[in-house]
DSSP file (Angstrom, degrees, kcal/mol; ACC not computed):
  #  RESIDUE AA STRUCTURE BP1 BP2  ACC     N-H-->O    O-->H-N    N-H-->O    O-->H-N    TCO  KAPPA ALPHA  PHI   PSI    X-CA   Y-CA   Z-CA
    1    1 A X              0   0    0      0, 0.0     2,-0.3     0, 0.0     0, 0.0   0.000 360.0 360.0 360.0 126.7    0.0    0.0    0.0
    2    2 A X    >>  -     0   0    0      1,-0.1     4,-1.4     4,-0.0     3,-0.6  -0.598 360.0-113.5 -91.8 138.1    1.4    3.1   -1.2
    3    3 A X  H 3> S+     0   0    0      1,-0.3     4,-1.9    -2,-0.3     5,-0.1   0.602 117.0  61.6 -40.8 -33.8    1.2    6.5    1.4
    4    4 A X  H >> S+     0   0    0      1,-0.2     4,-1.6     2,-0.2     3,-0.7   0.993 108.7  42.7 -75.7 -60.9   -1.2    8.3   -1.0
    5    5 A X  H <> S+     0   0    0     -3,-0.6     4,-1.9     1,-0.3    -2,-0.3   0.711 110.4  54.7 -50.1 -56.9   -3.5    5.3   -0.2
    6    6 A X  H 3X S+     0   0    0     -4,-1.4     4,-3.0     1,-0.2    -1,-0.3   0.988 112.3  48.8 -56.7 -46.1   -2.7    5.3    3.7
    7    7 A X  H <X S+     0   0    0     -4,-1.9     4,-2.7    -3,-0.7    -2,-0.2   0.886 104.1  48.4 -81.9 -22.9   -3.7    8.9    3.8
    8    8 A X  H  X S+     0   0    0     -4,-1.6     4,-1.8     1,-0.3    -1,-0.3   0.959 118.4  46.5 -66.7 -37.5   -6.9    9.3    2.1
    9    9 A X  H  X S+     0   0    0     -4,-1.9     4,-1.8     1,-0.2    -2,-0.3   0.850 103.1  57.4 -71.6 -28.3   -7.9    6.6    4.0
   10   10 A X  H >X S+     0   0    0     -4,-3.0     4,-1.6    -5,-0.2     3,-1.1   0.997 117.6  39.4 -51.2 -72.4   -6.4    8.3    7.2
   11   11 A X  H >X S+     0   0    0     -4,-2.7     3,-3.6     1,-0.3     4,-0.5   0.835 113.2  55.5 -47.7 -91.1   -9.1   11.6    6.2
   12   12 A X  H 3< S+     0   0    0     -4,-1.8     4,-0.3     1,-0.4    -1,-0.3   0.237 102.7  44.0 -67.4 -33.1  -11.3    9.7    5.4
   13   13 A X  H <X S+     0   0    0     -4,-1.8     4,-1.9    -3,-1.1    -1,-0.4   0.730 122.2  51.0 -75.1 -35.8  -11.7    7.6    8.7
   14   14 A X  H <X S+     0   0    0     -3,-3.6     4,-1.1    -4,-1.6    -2,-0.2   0.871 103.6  50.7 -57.1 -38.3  -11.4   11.3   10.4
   15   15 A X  H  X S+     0   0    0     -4,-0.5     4,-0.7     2,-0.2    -1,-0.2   0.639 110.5  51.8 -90.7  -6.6  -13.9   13.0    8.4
   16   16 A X  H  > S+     0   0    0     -4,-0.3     4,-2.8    -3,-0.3    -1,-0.2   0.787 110.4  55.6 -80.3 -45.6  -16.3    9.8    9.6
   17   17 A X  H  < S+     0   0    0     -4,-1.9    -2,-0.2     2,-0.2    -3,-0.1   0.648 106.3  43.6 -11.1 -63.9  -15.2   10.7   12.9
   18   18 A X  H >X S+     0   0    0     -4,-1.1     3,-4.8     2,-0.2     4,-0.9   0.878 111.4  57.7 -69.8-115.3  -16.2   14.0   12.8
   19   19 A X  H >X S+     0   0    0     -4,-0.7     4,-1.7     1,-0.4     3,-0.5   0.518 105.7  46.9  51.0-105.4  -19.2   12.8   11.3
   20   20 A X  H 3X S+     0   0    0     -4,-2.8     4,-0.7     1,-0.2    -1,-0.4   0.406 114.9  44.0 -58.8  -5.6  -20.1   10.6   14.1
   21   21 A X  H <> S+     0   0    0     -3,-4.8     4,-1.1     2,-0.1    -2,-0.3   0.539 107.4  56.7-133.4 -23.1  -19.5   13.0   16.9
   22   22 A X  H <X S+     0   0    0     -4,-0.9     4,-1.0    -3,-0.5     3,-0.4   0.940 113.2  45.3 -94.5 -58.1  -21.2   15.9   15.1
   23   23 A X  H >X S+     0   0    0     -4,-1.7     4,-4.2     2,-0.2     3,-0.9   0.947 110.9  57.3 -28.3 -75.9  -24.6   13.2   14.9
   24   24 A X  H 3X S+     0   0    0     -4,-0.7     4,-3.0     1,-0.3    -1,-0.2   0.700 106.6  43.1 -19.4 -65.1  -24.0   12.4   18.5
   25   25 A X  H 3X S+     0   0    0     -4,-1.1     4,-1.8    -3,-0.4    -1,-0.3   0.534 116.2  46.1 -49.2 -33.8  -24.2   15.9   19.7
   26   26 A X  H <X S+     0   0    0     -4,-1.0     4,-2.1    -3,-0.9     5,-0.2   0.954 112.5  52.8 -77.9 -61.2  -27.3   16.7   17.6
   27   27 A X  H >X S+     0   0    0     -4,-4.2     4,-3.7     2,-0.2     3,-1.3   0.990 114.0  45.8 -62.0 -71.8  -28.6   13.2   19.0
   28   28 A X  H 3X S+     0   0    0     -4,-3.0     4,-1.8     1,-0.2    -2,-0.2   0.739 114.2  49.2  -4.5 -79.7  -27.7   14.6   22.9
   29   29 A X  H 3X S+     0   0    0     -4,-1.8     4,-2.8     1,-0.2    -1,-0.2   0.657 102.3  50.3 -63.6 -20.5  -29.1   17.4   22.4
   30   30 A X  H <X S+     0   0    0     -4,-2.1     4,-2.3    -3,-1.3    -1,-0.2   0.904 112.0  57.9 -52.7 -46.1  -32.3   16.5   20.9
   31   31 A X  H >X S+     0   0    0     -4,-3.7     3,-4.6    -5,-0.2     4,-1.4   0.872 105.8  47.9 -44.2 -88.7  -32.6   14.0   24.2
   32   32 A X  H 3X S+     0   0    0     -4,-1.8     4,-2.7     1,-0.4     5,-0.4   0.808 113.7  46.7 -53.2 -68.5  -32.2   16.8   26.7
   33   33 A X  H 3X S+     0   0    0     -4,-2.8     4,-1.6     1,-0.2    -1,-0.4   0.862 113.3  49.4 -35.0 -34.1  -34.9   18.9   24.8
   34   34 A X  H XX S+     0   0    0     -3,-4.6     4,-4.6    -4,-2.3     3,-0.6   0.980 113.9  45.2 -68.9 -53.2  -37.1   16.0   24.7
   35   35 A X  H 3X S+     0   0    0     -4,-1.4     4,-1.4     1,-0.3    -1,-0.2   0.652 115.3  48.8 -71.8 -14.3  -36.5   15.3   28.6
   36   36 A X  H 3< S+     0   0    0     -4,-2.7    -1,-0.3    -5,-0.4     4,-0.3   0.777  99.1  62.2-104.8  -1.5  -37.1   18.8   29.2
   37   37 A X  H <X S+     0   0    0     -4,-1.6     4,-1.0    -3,-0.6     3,-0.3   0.864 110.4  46.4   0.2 -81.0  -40.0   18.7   27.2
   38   38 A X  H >X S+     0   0    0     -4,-4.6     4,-3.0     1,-0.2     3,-0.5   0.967 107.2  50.4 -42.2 -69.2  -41.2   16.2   29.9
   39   39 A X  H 3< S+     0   0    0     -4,-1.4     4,-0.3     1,-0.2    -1,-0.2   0.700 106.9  49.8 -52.3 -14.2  -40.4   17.7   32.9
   40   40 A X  H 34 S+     0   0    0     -3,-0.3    -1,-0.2    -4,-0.3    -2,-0.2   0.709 109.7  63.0 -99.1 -23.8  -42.0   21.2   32.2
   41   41 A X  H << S+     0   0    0     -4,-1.0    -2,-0.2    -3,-0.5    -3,-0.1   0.993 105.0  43.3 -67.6 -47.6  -45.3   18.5   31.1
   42   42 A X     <        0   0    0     -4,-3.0    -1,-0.3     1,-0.2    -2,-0.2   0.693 360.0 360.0 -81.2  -7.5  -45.6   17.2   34.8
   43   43 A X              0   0    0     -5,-0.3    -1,-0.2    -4,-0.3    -2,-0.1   0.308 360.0 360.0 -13.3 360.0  -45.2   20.8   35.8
């Protein structure tokens, strides 16, 4: 395997990364709206 090869794959496993962690956060935060959603409903 040639370097050019390692490294796109290198980005590319980063930019999936990203990616995933950018989703994550989104996903978090939706939760916490949701659950505070809730709480303000049994208010």
């Amino acid at each position: 395997m040639n370097i050019d090869n390692k490294a796109l794959i290198i980005i590319k496993i980063k930019a999936d990364a990203r990616k995933l962690t950018n989703e994550h956060t989104f996903f978090r935060r939706l939760l916490n709206k949701v659950t505070q959603l809730n709480l303000f409903s049994y208010l």
